[in-house]
C-alpha positions as CSV (number, residue, x, y, z in Angstrom):
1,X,52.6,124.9,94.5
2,X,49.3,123.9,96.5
3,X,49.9,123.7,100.3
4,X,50.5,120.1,101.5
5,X,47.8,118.3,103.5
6,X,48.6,118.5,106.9
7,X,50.1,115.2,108.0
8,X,51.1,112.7,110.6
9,X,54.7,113.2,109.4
10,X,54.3,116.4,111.1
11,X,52.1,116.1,114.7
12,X,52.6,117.8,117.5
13,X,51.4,117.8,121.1
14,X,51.4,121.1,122.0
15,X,50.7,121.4,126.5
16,X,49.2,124.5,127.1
17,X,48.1,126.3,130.4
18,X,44.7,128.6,130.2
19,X,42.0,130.2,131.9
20,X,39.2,127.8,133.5
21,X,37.1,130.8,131.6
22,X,34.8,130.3,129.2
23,X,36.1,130.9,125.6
24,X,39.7,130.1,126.3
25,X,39.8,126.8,124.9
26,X,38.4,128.1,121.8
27,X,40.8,130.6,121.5
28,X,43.1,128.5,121.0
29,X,41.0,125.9,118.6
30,X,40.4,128.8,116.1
31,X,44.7,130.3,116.4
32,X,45.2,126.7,115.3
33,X,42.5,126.4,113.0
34,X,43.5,129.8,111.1
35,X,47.0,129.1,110.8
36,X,46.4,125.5,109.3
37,X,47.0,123.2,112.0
38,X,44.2,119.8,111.6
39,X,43.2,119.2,115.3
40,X,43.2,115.5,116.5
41,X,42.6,114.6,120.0
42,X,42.5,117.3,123.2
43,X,42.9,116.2,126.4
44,X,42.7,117.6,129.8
45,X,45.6,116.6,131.9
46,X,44.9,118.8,135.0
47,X,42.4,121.6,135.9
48,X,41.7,123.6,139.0
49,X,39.2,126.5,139.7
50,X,40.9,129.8,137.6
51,X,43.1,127.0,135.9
52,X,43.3,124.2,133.0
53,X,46.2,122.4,131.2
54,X,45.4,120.5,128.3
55,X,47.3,119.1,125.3
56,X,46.1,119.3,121.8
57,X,47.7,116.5,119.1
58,X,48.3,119.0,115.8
59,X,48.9,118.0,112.6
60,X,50.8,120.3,109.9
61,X,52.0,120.3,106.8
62,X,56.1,121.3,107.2
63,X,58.8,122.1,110.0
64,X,58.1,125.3,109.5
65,X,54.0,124.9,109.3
66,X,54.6,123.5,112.9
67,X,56.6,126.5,114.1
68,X,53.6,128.7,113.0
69,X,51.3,126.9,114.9
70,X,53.2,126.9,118.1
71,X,53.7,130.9,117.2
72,X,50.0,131.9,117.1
73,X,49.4,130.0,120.4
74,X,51.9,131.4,122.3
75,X,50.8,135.2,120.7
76,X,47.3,134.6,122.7
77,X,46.4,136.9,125.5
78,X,46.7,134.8,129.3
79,X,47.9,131.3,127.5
80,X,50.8,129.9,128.3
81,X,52.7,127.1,126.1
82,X,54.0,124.7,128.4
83,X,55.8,122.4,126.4
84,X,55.7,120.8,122.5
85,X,56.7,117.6,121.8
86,X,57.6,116.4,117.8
87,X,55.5,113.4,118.0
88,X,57.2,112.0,114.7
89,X,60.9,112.4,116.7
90,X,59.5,110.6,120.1
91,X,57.9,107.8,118.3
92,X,61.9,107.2,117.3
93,X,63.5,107.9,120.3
94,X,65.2,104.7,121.3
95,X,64.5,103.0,118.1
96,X,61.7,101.3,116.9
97,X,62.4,97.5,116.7
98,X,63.8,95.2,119.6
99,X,65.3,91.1,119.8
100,X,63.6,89.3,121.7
101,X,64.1,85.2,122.5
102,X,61.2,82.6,121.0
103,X,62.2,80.4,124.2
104,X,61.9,81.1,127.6
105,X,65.2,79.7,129.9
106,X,63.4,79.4,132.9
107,X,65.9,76.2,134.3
108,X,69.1,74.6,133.3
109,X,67.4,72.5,131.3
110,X,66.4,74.5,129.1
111,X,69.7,76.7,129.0
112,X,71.6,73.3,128.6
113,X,69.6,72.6,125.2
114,X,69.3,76.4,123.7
115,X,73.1,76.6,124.9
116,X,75.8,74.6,125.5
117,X,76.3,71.3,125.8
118,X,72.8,70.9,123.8
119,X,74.0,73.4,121.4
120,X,76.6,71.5,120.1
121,X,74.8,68.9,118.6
122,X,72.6,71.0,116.4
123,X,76.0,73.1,115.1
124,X,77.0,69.4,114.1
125,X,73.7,68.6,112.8
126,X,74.1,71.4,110.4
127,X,77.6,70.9,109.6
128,X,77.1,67.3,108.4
129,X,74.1,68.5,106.5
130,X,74.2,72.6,105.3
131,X,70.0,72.8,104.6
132,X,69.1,72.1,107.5
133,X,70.4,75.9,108.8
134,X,66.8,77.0,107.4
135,X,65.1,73.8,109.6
136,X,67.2,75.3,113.1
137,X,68.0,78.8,113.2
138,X,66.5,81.7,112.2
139,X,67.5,81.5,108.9
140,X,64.2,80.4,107.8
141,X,62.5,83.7,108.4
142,X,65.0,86.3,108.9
143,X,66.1,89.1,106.2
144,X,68.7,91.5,106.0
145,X,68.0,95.1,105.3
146,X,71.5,96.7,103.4
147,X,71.8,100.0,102.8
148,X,74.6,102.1,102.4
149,X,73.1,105.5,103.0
150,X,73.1,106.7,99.5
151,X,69.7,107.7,97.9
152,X,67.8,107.5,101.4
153,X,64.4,108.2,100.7
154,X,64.0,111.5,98.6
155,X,66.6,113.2,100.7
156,X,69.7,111.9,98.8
157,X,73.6,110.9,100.2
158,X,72.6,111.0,103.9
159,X,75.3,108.4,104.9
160,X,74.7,105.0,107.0
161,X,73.9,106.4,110.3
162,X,71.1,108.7,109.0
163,X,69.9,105.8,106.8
164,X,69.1,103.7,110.3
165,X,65.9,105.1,111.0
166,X,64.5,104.0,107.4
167,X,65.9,100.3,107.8
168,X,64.8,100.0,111.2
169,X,61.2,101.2,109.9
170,X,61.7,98.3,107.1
171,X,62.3,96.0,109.5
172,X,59.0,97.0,111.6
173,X,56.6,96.6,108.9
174,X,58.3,93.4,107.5
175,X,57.3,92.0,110.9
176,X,54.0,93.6,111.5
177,X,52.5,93.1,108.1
178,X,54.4,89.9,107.1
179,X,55.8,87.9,109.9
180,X,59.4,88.6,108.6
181,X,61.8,88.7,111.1
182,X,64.3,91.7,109.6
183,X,67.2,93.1,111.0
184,X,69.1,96.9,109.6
185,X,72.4,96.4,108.4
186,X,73.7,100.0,107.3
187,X,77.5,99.9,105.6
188,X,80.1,102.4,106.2
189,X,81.2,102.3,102.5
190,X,79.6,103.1,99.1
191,X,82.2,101.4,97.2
192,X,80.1,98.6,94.8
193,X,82.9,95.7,95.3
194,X,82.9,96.3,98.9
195,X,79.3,96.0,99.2
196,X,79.0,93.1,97.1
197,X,81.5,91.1,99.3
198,X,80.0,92.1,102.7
199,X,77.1,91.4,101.8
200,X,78.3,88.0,100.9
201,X,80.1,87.9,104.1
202,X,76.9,88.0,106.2
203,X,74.5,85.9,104.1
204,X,74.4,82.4,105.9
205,X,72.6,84.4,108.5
206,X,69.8,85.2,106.2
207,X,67.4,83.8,104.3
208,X,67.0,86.8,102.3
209,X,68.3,89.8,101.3
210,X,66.6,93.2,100.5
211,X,68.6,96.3,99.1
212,X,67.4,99.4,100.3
213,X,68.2,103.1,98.9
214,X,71.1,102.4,97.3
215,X,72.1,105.2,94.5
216,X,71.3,104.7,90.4
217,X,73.0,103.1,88.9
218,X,75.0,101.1,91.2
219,X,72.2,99.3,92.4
220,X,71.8,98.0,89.3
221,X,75.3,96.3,89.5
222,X,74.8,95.3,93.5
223,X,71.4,93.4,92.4
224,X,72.8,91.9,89.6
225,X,75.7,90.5,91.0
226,X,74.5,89.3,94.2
227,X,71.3,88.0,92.6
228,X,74.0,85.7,90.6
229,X,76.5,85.0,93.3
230,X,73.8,84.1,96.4
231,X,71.5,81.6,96.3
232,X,69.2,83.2,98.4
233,X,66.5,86.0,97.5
234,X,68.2,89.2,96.6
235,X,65.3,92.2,96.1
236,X,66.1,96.0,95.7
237,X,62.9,97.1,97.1
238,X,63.1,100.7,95.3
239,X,62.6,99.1,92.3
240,X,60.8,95.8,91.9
241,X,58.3,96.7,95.1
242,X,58.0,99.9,93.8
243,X,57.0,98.3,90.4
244,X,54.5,95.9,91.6
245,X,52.5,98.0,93.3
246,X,52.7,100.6,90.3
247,X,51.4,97.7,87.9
248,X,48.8,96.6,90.4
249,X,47.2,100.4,90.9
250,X,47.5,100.5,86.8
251,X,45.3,97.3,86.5
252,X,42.6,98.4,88.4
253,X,43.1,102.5,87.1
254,X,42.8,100.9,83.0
255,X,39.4,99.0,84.2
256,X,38.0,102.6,85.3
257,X,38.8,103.6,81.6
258,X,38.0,100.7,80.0
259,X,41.4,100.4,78.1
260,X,43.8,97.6,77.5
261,X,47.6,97.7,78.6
262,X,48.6,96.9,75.3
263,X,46.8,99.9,73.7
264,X,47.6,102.8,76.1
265,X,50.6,105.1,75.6
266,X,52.5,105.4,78.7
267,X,55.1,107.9,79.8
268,X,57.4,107.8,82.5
269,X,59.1,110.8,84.4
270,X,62.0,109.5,86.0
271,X,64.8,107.0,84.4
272,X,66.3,106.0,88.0
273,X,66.4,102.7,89.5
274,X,62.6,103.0,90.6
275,X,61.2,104.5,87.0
276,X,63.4,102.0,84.9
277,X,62.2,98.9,86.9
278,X,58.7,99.7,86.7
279,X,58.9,100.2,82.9
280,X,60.8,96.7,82.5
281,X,57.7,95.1,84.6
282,X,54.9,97.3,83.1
283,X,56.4,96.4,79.4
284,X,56.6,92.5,81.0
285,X,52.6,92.9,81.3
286,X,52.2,93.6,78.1
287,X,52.7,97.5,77.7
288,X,54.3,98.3,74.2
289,X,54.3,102.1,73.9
290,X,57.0,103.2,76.4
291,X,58.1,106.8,76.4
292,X,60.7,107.4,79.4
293,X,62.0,110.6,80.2
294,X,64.5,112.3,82.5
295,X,65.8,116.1,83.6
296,X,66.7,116.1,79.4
297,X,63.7,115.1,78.1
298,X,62.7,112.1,76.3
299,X,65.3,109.3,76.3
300,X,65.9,109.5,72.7
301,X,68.5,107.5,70.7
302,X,70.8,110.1,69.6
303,X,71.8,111.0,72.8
304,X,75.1,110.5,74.1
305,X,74.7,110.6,77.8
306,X,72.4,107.6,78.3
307,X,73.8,105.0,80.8
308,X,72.7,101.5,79.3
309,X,69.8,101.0,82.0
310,X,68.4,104.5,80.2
311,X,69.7,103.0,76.9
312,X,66.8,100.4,77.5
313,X,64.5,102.8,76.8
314,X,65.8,105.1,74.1
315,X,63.1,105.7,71.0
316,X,63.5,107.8,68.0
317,X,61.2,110.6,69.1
318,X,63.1,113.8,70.2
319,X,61.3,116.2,72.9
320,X,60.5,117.3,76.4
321,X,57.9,115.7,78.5
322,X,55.4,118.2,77.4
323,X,56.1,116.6,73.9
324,X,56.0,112.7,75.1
325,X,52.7,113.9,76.9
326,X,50.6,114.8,74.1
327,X,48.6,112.2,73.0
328,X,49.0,110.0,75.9
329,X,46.8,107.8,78.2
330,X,49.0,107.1,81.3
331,X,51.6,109.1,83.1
332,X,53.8,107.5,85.5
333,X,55.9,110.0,87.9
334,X,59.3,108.8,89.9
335,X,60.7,112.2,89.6
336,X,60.7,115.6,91.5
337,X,58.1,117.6,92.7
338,X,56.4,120.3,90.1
339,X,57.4,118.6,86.9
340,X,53.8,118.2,85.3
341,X,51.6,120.7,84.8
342,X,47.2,120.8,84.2
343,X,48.4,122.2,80.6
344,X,50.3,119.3,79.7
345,X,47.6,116.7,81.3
346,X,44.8,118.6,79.0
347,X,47.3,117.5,76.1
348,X,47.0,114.1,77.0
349,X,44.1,111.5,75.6
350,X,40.3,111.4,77.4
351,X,40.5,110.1,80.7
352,X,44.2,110.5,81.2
353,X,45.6,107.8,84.2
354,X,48.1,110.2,86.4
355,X,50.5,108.5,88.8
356,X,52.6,111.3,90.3
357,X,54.7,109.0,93.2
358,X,57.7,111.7,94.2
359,X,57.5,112.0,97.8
360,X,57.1,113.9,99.7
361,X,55.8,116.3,96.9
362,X,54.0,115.2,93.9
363,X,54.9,116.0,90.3
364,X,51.7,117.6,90.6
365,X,49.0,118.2,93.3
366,X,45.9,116.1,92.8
367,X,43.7,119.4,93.4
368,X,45.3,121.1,90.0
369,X,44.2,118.4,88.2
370,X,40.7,117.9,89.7
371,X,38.5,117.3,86.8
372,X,40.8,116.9,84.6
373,X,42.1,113.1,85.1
374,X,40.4,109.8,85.4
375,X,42.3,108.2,87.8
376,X,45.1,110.1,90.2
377,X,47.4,108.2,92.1
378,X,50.2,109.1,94.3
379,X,52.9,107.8,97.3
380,X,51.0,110.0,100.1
381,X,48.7,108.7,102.7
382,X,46.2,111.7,102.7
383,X,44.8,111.4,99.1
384,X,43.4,108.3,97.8
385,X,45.5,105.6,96.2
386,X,48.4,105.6,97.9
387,X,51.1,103.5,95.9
388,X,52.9,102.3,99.1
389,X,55.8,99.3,98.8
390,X,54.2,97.9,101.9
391,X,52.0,96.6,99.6
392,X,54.8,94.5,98.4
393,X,57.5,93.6,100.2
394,X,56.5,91.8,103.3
395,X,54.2,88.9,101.1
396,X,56.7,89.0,98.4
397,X,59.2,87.6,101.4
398,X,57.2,86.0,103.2
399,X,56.3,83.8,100.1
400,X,60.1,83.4,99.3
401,X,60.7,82.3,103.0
402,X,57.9,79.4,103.2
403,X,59.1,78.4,99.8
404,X,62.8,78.6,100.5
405,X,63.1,80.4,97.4
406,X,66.7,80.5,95.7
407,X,65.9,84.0,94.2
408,X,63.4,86.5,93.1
409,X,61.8,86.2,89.7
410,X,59.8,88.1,87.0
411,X,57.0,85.3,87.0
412,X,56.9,85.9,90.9
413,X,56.4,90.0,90.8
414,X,53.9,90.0,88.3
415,X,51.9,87.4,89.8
416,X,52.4,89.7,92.9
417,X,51.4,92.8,91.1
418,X,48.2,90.9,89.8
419,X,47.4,89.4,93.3
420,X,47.8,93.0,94.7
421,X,44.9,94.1,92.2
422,X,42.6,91.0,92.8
423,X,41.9,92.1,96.4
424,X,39.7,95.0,95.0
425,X,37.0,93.1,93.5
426,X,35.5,94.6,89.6
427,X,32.5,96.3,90.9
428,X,34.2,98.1,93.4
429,X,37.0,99.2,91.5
430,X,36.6,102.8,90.7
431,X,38.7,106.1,90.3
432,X,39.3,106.4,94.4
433,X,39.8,103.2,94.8
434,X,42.8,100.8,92.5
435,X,44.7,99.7,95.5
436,X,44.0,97.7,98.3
437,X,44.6,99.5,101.9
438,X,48.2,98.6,102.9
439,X,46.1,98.1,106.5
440,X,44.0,95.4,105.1
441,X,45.3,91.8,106.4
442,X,45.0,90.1,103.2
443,X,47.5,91.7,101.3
444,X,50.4,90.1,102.1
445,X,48.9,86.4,102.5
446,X,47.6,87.0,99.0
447,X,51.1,88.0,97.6
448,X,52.9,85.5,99.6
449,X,50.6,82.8,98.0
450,X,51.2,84.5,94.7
451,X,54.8,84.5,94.9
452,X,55.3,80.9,96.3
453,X,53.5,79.2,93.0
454,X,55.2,81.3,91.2
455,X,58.3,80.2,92.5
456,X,57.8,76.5,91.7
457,X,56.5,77.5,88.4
458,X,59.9,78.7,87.4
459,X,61.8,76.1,89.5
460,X,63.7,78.2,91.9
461,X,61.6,76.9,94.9
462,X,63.3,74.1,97.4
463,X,60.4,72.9,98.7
């Protein structure tokens, strides 16, 4: 495998003590520089005649990248490292979100009305007449992030505590890129019935609900159920904002190759929650030759071991994915690192569309196929396109919210998914650049506009 970018994921500040001499700071520029490290900023903290202390911010590529570094410093002649601080583990300490009140009680009038006695009449208020919870509490704009710790990220059964850090990351973008207020809500049990009923437990709290790394296939049965038994927004964001954002990147990668969604073959690596939900909305588009595949090969009819999500997607054709792959336009990866190689993409049609989304290692690193493929797409922030859920998730709420939405449906993520794509307009759609930045501010007023007609098209809206 190609080394990984160095990345933000892994900075350091490394504080070193040097010689005011000459040379010394370059010393320890190029020990960084040969090992790998990407220098950001260097900063002088204190300096005296014969001495200097400065800090450098470091990016690698691993743990262990980052222990190299810090090795080949410390193996300099008349340099001292001082300390290192994991900038990725201090940017968590403490956690990363906070309540805070929308009111100020500066008197005891105001504590009288927030509080009791004033208090009272708004719980009556809402007890004579239940929709009016959304008008007076923060019902209206708050959303519950459940997870149970069981597929957290790529790392697998971490349990509830490790899964907090995620969630509370959820919760931090909902706000900053949607308005959303969000709030982490990580279960001490993996058992499906258990889940489904606390989940109902909490739900007049929330005006929304969005499933987070929760294992294949019993999010499938979560979703479903609480999609029929709440009649407030229920959205696993693993798959439906995954697919959105897929089927948005694929609009603007099929204009670079001037093909049609309903002429391309597609093939899909990875039949989990995330691939099998971005085939059912890339087939909703229009798609119609789906090949899916998973650790077996291609989902093919006469096997035995397909659970009915897979079942779905079973075809006649027998194979492996280097099989599926000949002959086709667009690869979509929700798999495991190293699963595609350049010989398979020559195999595939003229201007192949690659979308390799495992984190945090590709099916295949963009600079293997580097001449190869017309469009390359992946979940990482240091190549171009990343295929990032943020995209998604805080408009597709947001909308819900202003709308008072009674659930999520298929109308309201592709709309989504072709908002998404609208942002980048036709001339400046090319192979670098399908997908709007998930910094650029109209993303999620765009979706959330999206998503909110959509709702009253299908009639789940209550406004």
């Amino acid at each position: 495998m190609t080394q990984l970018t160095p990345n933000p994921s892994f900075s350091l500040t490394i504080q070193v003590e040097l010689a005011n001499q000459p040379g010394r700071l370059a010393a320890v520029t190029n020990a960084i520089a040969t090992i790998g490290g990407n220098i950001g900023h260097i900063s002088l903290v204190d300096q005296s005649r014969t001495r200097s202390i400065r800090e450098f911010v470091v990016d690698a590529s691993s743990t262990e990248h980052a222990d190299q570094i810090v090795a080949a410093i410390k193996d300099l002649e008349d340099i001292t490292v001082l300390k290192v601080f994991d900038r990725t583990f201090d940017l968590h300490r403490g956690g990363k979100i906070h309540v805070e009140g929308r009111i100020s009680l500066a008197d005891q009038s105001s504590l009288a009305m927030a509080y009791t006695p004033g208090v009272g009449r708004i719980c009556k208020a809402i007890a004579d007449d239940p929709p009016q919870v959304f008008a007076l509490t923060v019902k209206s704009n708050m959303v519950a992030i459940v997870s149970d710790g069981s597929a957290v990220l790529g790392l697998g059964n971490l349990g509830p505590e490790a899964a907090l850090p995620v969630m509370e990351g959820k919760a931090l973008l909902f706000k900053e890129f949607g308005g959303v207020d969000a709030f982490p809500i990580c279960l001490a049990t993996q058992d499906t019935e258990e889940i489904i009923q606390t989940v109902k437990h909490i739900a007049p709290v929330f005006g929304g609900v969005n499933l987070e790394d929760i294992s294949s296939p019993r999010c499938f049965e979560i979703e479903k159920r609480l999609r029929a038994e709440l009649d407030i927004p229920v959205f696993h964001d693993d798959q439906h904002g995954t697919a959105i954002v897929t089927l948005a990147a694929l609009y603007n990668a099929l204009k670079v190759v001037n093909k049609r969604i309903d002429e391309v073959k597609m093939v899909f690596n990875g039949a989990g929650a995330a691939g099998v939900a971005v085939a059912r909305l890339i087939r909703m588009a229009g798609a119609t030759t789906l090949l899916m595949c998973d650790s077996e090969g291609i989902l093919s009819s006469d096997r035995t071991d397909l659970t009915p999500e897979k079942a779905e997607f079973a075809v006649e054709t027998q194979g492996t994915l280097a099989t599926a792959l000949e002959g086709a336009d667009v690869f979509v990866g929700l798999s495991v690192p190293g699963v595609l190689t350049p010989e398979m993409v020559k195999a595939m049609n003229p201007d192949p569309i690659i979308f390799a989304m495992a984190n945090p290692i590709p099916e295949i690193q963009p600079e293997l196929v580097r001449g190869l493929v017309a469009v390359m797409a992946t979940g990482r922030s240091d190549y171009p396109n990343q295929i990032n859920n943020v995209l998604a998730f805080p408009g597709i709420f947001r909308g819900a919210l202003d709308c008072r939405a009674k659930e999520i449906t298929s109308r309201m993520c592709l709309e989504a998914a072709s908002a998404i794509a609208s942002l980048i307009p036709p001339q400046e759609v090319h192979a670098e650049h399908i997908i709007p930045s998930v910094f650029d501010d109209r993303v999620a007023t765009a979706v959330a506009a999206a998503v909110t007609q959509a709702a009253r098209e299908d009639g789940v809206s209550r406004e």
